[in-house]
C-alpha positions in Angstrom: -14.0 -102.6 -121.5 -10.7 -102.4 -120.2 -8.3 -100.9 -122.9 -4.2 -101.5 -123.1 -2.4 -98.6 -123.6 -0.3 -99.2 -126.8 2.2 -96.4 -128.3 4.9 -95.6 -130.9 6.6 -92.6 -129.5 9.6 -91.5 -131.7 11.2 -88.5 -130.2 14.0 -86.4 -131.8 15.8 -83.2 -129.6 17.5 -80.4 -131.4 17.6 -79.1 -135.0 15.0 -81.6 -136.5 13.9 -79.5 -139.4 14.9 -76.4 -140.7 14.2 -73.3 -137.5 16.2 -70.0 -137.4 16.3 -67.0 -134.5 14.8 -64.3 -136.5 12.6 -65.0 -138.0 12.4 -68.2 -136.4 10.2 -70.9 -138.5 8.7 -74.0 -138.6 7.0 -76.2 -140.7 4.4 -79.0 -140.7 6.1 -82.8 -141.0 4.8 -83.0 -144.5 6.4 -79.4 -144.9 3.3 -77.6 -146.7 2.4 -75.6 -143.4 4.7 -72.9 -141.6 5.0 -70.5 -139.4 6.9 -67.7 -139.1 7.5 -65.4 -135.5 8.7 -62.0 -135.7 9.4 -59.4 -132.9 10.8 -56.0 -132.6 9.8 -52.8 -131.4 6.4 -52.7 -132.1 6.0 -56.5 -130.8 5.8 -59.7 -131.6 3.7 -61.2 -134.9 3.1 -65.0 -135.9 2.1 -65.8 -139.4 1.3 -68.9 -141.3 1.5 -70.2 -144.3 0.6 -73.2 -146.9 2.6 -74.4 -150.1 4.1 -70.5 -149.8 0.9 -69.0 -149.8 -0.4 -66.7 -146.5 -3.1 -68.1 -144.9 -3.0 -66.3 -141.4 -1.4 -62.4 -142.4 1.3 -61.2 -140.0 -0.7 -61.4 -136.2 0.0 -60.0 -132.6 0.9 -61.6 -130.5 1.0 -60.7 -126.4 -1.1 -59.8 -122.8 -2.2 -56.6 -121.0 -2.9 -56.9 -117.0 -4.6 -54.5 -114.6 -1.8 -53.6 -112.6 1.4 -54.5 -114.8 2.9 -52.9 -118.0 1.1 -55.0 -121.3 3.5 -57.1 -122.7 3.5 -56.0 -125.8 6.2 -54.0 -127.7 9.4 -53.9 -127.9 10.0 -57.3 -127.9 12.8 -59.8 -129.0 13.2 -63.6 -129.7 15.9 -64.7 -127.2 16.0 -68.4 -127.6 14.4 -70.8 -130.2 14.4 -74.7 -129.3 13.1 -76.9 -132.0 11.5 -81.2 -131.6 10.0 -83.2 -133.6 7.1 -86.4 -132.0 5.3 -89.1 -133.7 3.5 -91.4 -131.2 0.2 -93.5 -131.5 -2.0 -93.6 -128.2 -5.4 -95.2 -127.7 -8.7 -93.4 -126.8 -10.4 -95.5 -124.2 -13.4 -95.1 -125.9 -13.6 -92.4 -128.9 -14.9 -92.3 -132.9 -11.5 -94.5 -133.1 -9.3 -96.2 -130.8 -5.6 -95.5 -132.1 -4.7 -91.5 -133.1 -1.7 -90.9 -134.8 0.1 -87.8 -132.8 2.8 -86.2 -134.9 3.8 -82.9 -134.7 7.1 -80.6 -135.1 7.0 -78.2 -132.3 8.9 -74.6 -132.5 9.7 -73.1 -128.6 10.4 -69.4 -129.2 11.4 -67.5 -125.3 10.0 -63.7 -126.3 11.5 -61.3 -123.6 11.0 -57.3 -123.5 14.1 -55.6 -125.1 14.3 -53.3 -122.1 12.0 -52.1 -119.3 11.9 -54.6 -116.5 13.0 -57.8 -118.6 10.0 -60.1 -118.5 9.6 -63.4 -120.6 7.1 -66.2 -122.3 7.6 -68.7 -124.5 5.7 -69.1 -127.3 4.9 -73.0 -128.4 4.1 -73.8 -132.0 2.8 -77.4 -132.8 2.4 -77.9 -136.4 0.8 -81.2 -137.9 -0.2 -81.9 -141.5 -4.1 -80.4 -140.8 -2.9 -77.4 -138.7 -1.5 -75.5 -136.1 -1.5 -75.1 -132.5 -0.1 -72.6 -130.8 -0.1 -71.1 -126.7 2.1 -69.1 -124.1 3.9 -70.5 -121.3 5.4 -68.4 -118.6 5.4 -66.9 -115.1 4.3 -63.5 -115.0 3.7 -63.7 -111.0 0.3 -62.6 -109.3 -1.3 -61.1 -111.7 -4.9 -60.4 -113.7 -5.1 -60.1 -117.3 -7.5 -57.9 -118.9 -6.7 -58.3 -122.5 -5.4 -61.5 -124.6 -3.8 -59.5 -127.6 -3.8 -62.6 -129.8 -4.6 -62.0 -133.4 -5.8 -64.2 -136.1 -5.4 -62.1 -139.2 -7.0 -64.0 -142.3 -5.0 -63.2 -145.5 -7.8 -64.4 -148.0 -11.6 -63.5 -148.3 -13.8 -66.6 -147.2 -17.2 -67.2 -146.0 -17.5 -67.9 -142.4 -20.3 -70.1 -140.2 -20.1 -69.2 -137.1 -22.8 -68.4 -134.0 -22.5 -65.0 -131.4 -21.1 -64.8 -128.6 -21.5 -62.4 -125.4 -25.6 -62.4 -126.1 -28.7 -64.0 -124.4 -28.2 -67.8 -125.0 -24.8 -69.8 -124.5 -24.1 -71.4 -127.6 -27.2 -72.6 -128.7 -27.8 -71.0 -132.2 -28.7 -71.4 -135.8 -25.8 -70.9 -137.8 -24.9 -67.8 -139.3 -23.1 -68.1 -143.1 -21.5 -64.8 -144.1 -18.6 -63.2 -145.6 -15.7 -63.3 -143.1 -15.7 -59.9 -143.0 -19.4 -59.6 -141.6 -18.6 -61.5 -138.5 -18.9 -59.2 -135.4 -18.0 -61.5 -132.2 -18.3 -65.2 -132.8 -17.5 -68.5 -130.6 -15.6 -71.3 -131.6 -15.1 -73.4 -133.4 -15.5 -70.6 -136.2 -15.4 -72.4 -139.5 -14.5 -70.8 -143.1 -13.4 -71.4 -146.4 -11.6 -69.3 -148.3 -12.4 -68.2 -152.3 -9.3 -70.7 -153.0 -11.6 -73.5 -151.2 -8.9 -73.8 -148.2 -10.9 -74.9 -145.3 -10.2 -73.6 -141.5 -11.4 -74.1 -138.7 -10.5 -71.7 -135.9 -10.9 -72.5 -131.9 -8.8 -73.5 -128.6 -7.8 -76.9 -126.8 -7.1 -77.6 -123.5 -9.0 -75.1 -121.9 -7.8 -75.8 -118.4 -8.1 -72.5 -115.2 -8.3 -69.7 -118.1 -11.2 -68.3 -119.9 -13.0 -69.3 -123.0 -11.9 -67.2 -126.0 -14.1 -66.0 -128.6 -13.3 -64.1 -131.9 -14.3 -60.6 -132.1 -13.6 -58.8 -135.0 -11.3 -55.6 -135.1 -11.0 -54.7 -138.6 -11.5 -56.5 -142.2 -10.6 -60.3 -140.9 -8.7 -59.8 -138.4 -9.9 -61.1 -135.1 -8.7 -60.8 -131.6 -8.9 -63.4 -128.9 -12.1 -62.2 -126.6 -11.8 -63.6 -123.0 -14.8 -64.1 -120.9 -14.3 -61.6 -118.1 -14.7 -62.2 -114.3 -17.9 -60.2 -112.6 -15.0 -58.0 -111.6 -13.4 -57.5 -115.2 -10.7 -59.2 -115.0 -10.5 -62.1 -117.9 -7.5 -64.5 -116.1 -6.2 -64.4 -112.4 -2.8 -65.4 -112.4 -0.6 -66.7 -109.4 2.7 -67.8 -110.9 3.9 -70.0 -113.6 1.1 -70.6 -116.2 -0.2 -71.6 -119.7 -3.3 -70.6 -122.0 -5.2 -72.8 -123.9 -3.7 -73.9 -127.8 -5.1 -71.4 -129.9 -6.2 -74.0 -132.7 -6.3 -74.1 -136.3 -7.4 -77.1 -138.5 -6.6 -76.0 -142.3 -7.4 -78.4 -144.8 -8.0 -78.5 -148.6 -11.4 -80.8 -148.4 -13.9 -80.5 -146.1 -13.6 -83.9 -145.0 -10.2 -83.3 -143.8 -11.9 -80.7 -141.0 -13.9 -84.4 -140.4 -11.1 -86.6 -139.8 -8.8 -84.5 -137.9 -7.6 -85.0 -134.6 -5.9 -81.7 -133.9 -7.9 -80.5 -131.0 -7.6 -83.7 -129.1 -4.3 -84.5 -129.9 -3.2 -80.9 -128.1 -4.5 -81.9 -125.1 -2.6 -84.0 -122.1 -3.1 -87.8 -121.9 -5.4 -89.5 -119.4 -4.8 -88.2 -115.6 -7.6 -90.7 -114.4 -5.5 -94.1 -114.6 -7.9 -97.1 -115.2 -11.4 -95.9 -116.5 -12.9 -99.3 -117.7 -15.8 -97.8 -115.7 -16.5 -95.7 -118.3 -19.2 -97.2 -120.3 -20.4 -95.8 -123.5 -24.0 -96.8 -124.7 -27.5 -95.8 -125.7 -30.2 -94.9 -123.2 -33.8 -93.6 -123.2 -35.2 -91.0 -120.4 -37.8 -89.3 -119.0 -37.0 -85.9 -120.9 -38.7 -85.2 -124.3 -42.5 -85.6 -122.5 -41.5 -82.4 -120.5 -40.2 -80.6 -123.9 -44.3 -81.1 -125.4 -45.1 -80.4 -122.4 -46.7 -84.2 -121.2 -45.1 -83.9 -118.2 -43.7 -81.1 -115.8 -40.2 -81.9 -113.8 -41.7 -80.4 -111.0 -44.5 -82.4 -108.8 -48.0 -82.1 -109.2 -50.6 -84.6 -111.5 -48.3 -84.1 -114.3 -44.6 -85.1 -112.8 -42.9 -87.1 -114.9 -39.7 -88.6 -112.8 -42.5 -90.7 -110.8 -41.5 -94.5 -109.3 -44.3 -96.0 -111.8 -43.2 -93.9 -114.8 -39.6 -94.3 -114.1 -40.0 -98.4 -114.0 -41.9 -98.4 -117.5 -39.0 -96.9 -118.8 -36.6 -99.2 -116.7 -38.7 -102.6 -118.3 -38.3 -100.7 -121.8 -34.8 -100.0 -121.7 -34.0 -103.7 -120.8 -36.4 -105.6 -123.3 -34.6 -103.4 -126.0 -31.3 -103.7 -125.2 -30.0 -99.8 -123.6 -28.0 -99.2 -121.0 -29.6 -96.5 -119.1 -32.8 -94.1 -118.1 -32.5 -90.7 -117.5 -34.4 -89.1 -115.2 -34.8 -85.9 -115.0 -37.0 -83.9 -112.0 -36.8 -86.4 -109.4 -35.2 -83.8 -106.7 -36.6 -81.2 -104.8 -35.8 -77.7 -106.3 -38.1 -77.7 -109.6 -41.4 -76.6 -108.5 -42.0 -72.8 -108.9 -40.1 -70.5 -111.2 -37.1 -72.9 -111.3 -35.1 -71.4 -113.4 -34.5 -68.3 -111.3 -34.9 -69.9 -107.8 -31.5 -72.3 -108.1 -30.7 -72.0 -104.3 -34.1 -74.1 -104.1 -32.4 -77.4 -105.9 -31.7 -80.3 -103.6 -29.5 -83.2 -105.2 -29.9 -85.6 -102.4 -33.3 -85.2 -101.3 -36.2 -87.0 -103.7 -40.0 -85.9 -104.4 -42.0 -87.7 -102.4 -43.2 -90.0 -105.5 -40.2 -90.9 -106.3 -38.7 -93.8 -104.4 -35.1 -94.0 -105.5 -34.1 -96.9 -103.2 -36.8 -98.7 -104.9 -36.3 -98.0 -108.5 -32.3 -98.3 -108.1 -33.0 -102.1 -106.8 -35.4 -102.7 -109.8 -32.9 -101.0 -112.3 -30.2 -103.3 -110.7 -32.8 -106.4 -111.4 -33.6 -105.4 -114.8 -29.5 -105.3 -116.1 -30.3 -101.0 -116.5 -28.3 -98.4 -115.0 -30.2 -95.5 -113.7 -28.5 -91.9 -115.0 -28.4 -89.3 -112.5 -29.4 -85.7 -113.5 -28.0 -82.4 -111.7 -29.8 -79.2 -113.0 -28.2 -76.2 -110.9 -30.0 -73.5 -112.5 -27.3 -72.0 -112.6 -26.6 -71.7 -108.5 -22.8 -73.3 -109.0 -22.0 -72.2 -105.9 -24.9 -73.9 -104.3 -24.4 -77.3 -106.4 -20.6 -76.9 -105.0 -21.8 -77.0 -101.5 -23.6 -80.3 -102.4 -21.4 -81.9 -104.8 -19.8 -84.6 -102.6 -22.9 -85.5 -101.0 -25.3 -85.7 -104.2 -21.9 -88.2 -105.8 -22.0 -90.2 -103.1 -25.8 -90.7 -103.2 -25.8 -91.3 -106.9 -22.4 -93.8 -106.3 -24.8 -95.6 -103.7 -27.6 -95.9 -105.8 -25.2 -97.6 -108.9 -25.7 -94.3 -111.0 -22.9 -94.4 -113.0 -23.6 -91.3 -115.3 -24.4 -87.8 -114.6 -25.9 -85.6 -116.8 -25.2 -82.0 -115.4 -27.4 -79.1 -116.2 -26.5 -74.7 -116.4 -29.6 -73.2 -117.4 -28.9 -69.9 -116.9 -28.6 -67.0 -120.0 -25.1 -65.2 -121.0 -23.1 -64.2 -117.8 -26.1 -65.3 -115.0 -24.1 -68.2 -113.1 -24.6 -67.7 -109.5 -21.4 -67.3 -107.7 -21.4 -66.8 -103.7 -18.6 -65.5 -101.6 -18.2 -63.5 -98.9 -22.4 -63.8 -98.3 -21.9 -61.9 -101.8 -23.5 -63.2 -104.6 -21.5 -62.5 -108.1 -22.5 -63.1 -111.7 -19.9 -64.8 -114.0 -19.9 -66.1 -117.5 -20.2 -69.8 -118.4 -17.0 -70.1 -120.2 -15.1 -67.7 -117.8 -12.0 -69.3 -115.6 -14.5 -69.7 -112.6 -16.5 -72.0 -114.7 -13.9 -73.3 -116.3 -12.4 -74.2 -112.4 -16.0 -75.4 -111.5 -16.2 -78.4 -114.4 -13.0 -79.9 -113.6 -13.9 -80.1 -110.0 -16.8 -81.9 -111.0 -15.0 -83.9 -113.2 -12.5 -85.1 -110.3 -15.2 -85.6 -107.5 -16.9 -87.5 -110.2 -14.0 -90.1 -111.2 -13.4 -90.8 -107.5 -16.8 -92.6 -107.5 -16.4 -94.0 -110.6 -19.0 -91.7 -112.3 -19.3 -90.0 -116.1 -20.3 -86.3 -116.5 -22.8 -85.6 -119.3 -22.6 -82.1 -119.1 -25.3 -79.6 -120.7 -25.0 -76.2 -120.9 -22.1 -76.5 -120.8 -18.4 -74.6 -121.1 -17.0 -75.2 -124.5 -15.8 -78.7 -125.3 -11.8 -78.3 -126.2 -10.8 -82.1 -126.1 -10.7 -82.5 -122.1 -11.8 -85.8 -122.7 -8.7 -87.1 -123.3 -7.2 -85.9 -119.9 -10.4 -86.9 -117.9 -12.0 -89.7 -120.2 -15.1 -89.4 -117.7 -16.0 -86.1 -119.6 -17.7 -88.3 -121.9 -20.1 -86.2 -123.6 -22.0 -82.8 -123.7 -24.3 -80.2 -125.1 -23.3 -77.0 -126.5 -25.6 -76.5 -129.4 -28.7 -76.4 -130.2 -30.1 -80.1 -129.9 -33.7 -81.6 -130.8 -35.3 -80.2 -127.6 -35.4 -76.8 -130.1 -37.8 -78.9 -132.5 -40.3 -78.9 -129.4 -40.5 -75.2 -128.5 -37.4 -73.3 -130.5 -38.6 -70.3 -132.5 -37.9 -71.2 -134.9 -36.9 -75.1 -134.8 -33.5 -76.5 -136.2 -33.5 -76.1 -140.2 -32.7 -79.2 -141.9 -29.4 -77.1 -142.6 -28.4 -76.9 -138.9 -27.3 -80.9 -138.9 -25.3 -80.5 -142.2 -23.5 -77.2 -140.3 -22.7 -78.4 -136.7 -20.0 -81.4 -138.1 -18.2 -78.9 -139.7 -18.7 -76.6 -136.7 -19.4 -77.7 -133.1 -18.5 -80.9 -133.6 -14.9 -80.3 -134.5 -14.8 -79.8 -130.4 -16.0 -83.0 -130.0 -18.8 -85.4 -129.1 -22.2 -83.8 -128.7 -25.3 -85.7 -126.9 -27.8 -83.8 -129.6 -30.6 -86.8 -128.2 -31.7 -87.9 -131.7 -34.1 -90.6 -132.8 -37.4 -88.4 -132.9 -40.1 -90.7 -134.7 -43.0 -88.5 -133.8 -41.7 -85.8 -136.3 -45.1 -83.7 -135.9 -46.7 -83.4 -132.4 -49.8 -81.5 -133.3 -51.4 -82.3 -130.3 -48.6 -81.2 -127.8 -46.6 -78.7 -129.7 -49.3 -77.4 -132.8 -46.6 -74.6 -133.8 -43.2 -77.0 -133.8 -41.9 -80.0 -135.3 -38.7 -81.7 -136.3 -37.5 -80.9 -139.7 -36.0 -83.9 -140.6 -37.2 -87.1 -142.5 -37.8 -90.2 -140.6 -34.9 -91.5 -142.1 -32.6 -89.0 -141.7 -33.0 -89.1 -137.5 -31.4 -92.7 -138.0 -28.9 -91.1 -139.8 -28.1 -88.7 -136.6 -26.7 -91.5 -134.9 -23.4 -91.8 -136.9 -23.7 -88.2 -138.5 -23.3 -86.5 -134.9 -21.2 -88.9 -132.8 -21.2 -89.0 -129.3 -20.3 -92.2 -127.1 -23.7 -91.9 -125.4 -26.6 -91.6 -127.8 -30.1 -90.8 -126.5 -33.5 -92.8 -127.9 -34.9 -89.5 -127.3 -38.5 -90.2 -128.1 -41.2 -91.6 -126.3 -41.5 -95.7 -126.3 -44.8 -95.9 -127.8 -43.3 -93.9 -130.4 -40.6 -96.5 -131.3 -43.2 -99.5 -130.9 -45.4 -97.8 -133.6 -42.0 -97.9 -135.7 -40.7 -101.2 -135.0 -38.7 -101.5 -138.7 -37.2 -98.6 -138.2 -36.5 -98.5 -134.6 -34.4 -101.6 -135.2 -31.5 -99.8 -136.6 -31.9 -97.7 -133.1 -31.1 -100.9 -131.4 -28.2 -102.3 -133.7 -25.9 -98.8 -134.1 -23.6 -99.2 -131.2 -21.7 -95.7 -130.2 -18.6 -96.7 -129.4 -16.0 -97.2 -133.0 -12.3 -98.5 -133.7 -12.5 -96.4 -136.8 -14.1 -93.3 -138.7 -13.9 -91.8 -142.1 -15.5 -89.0 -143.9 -16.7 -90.2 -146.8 -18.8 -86.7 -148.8 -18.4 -83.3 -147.2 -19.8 -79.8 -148.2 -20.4 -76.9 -145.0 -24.1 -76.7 -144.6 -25.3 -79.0 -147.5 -24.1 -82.4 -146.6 -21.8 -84.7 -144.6 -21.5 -88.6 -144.6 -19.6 -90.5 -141.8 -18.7 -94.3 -142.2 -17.8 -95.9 -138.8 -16.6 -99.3 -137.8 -18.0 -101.3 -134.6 -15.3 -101.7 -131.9 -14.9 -104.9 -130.8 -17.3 -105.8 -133.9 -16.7 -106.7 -138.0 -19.7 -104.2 -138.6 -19.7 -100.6 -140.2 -22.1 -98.4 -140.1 -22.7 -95.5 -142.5 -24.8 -92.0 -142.0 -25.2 -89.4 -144.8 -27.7 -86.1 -144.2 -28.6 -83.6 -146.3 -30.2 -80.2 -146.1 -33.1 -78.2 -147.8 -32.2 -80.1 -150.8 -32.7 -83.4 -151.8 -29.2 -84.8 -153.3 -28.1 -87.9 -154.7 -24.2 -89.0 -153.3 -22.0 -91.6 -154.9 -19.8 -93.3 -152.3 -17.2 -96.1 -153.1 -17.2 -99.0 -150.3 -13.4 -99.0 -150.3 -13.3 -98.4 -146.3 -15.1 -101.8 -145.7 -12.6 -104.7 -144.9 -10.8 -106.1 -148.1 -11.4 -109.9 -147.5 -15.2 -109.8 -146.7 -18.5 -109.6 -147.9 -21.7 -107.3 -146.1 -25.2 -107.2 -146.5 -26.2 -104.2 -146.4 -29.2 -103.1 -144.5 -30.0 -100.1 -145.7 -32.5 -97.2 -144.2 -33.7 -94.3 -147.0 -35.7 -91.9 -147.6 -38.5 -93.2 -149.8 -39.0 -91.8 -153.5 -41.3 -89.4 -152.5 -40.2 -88.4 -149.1 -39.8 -84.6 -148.1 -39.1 -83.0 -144.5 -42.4 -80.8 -145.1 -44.7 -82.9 -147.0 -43.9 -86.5 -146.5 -41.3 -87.0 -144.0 -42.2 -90.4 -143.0 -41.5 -92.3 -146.3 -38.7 -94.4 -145.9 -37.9 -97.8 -147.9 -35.4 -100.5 -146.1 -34.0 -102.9 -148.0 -31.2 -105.3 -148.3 -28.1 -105.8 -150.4 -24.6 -107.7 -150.7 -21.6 -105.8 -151.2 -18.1 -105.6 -150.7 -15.1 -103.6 -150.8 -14.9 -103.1 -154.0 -18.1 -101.9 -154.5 -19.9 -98.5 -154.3 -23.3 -97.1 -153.3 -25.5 -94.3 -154.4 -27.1 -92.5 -151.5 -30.4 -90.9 -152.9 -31.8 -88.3 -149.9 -34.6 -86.0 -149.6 -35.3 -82.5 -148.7 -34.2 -82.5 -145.0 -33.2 -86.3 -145.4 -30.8 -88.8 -144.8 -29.7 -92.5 -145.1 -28.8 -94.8 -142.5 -26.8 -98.2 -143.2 -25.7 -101.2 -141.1 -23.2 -103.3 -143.3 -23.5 -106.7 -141.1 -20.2 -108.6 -141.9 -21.0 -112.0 -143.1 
């Protein structure tokens, strides 16, 4: 899968659109955005506005550090340097190959008026869907304690959005509120305002600083929220720096939030070189038995990541067509209380059941790649210390995918130094150190990183395409043992949501929706149809058969369209849109004439009319289409589901009928 890079990069210096000193401006390339920088003696204030109207009221900007003066007041706008870029580049692997990149960009130097004459520059990148915005500067050796970034929202909205600084990490039901009822909330934040504007606030490029959430000061007006050190210190400078891009996607439809490529398009191109080793796919895994509680990860009668379990899985995977079996609990370190004992995990050394020399050869044999699995438990520090030896193990044994593992709650990852141990936050700048080690001793062996629990995804995988996916919501495993389990809302939230950050490995394709014998008190709220509609709906360039095989060869009609969605796409379109009611994603094969389409609803059943106009112009299809049957429901008939065939082209449209908690999965095979 080796990919050419191909770009249009048109570049123009200077004046390029209309900019003055104070206040200095800028506006978006199709001129309905702008934003406007202001700074005097009580400081400096951004705001933004669209077609004239405020959308982001006047909003602080500036730092406060432990031992320095804040920079904060009395500030002025020195200098003001103005470009314009339009380029195309191409994903290596992605929900579409070629992204358009065009931006105007406003550099504003803001320097203190008097005291000891310090500096930053302020960079604005504004595209047609939104704004970006960060510091650059050189404040020396130095720790902040406060980000004084404000996002002050001119126009009430309602808001879905999940806490932050409490028990869990992000995994969450979503809340929908008024705006002003938010308390503290991670990102991505989405709201729309009573004017139907749609915005999407979060961060890109999160690169040595901490993950910011919103808190709420007063009305809607929110202040960046750092995740502190164990010491209390949020960011520990040492000389020239930059924050993340404070990030936000404004749109009039909800589909635009869909299609946009803001957060990836703020973040630095490839740093990896040639990563044709990167290979997107679908794989099964010994995982969901331990979630109903089949099988245990530790040892014992009941250990799943066994040699003979772990080769029925290895035969399934290659007479079905995937690329890979998970494994999960093969290592020493999970019997006992696991998740508090992480300086017990081993990642080199195997239960004694569980011949990896053996089952790598077989996997090898069988055309399957094995996928490694590195649950720390939080213990970083202790997964550190093993890092390069558990790679090189895995790069021995042809593992060419990692899924990493941070089960720990809110501010319990294990950091040792000094024969010390300290507590620090998963989306603090330790952490945020930590995954792009990983990431780097990963690529040198030519390995991916799946990573779950883990720090907030803000488009990294364009500068290290081996970050292929990750978690960082609540996924299916909550259908097994979550109190309570997803709503058949949560799936028509998290697009509009969580995965605005990018891809999310949710593990869909649960065919057993009930599990009264292992799990009495869960089940998956979903219709049978709408967990094939998952696979397009929630993209990610790996995609789990999460189930167990028996399950799928009980469902071998619908399991087929399991088998034919592929993961990896030249080209994606919203098609239908509404926060927390519905979303519908049509997405073309790379390297393939097929599209595929996914539409999923929530408590209520729906019926959506979409035209067909994405399809290629000089073709036919036949549609193979997956629904929910006429009498389907999540709660009383989930499994219903009619598949049938028809031939269409471009010029045609569809109805998508849906049930309560359903969906509709389609495969338009080019003829």
């Amino acid at each position: 899968m080796h990919r050419k890079f191909s770009a249009l990069l048109i570049l123009v210096l200077g004046v390029a659109f209309a900019v003055s000193a104070s206040p200095a401006s800028v506006s978006s390339p199709d001129g309905k955005l702008t934003v406007l920088l202001e700074a005097g003696p009580e400081g400096a204030f951004y705001s933004i506005e669209r077609d004239g109207q405020p959308v982001i009221a006047p909003s602080r900007l500036g730092f406060k550090f432990r031992t320095q003066a804040p920079f904060a007041d009395d500030l002025e706008i020195k200098s003001v340097t103005a470009s314009s870029s339009d380029e195309t580049w191409e994903q290596p692997w992605g929900e579409r190959q070629f992204i358009r990149n065009h931006f105007n960009e406003m550099r504003a130097t803001v320097a203190e008026a008097a005291g000891n004459g310090r500096s930053a520059t302020v960079v604005f990148r504004l595209y047609d869907d939104g704004v970006g915005f960060r510091y650059e500067g050189d404040f020396g050796k130095a720790e902040i304690m406060d980000e004084l970034t404000e996002i002050s929202v001119a126009e009430a909205a309602t808001a879905w959005w999940i806490p932050s600084r409490e028990f869990n990490r992000y995994e969450y039901i979503y809340n929908e509120t008024p705006l002003s009822e938010v308390t503290i909330a991670h990102t991505p934040m989405t709201f729309r305002t009573e004017s139907g504007l749609h915005v999407s606030l979060h961060e890109a490029a999160l690169v040595d600083y901490s993950g910011m959430s919103l808190l709420r000061t007063e009305g809607q007006t929110f202040k960046a929220d750092l995740s502190p050190w164990a010491d209390g210190a949020k960011v520990k400078l040492s000389g020239a720096f930059k924050t993340p891009w404070r990030t936000l996607q404004i749109t009039e439809a909800a589909t635009g939030l869909l299609d946009s490529n803001l957060i990836l398009n703020l973040n630095e191109p490839n740093k990896l070189g040639d990563v044709s080793w990167v290979e997107p796919g679908k794989y099964v895994g010994i995982w969901w038995g331990m979630h109903l509680a089949i099988n245990t990860w530790g040892s014992g009668p009941k250990h799943g990541a066994t040699t003979e379990e772990t080769m029925k899985y290895l035969d399934f995977a290659s007479k079905y067509g995937f690329k890979g079996v998970l494994v999960e609990g093969w290592n020493i370190g999970w019997d006992g209380d696991w998740f508090n004992n992480w300086n017990l995990m081993n990642f080199t050394e195997a239960y004694p059941d569980f011949d990896f020399p053996k089952l790598a050869a077989y996997a090898k044999e069988r055309g399957v790649r094995i996928i490694g699995h590195h649950e720390t438990s939080g213990g970083v520090t202790n997964y550190e210390n093993q890092l390069e030896e558990a790679f090189d193990l895995y790069e021995k044994m042809g593992v060419r995918q990692v899924k990493t593992g941070y089960v720990a709650d809110a501010g319990e990852i294990a950091r040792e130094e000094g024969g010390k141990v300290f507590y620090e936050w998963h989306d603090g700048q330790w952490m945020s150190r930590h995954h792009e080690k990983v990431l780097v001793e990963a690529a040198k062996r030519k390995i991916s990183i799946n990573s779950h629990e883990p720090i907030k995804d803000t488009g990294l995988r364009r500068t290290y395409p081996n970050w292929i996916s990750r978690e960082g919501a609540r996924g299916m495993e909550y259908n097994a043992w979550g109190s309570p389990p997803n709503p058949p809302s949560h799936t028509a939230v998290i697009p509009f949501t969580r995965m605005l950050s990018g891809p999310m490995d949710f593990t869909p394709g649960i065919f057993d929706l009930h599990y009264e014998k292992e799990q009495p008190d869960n089940r998956v709220q979903t219709t049978l149809a709408k967990q094939l509609a998952l696979y397009v709906v929630i993209y990610s360039p790996i995609q789990m058969a999460a189930d167990l095989p028996e399950n799928y060869e009980a469902r071998m009609d619908a399991f087929q369209f399991i088998r034919d969605v592929p993961t990896d796409w030249s080209e994606s379109k919203a098609l239908t849109g509404d926060i927390g009611k519905h979303a519908t994603f049509a997405r073309k094969q790379r390297g393939g004439d097929d599209w595929f389409l996914g539409s999923v609803t929530n408590e209520d059943a729906r019926t959506l009319d979409v035209s067909l106009d994405f399809l290629d112009a000089d073709r036919a299809y036949e549609a193979q289409i997956y629904r929910d049957g006429d009498d389907a429901d999540w709660d009383t008939n989930p499994y219903a589901m009619v598949i049938e065939k028809k031939r269409v082209t471009a010029a045609d449209s569809l109805k998508l009928p849906m049930a309560a908690g359903g969906g509709i999965a389609i495969r338009f095979k080019a003829l």
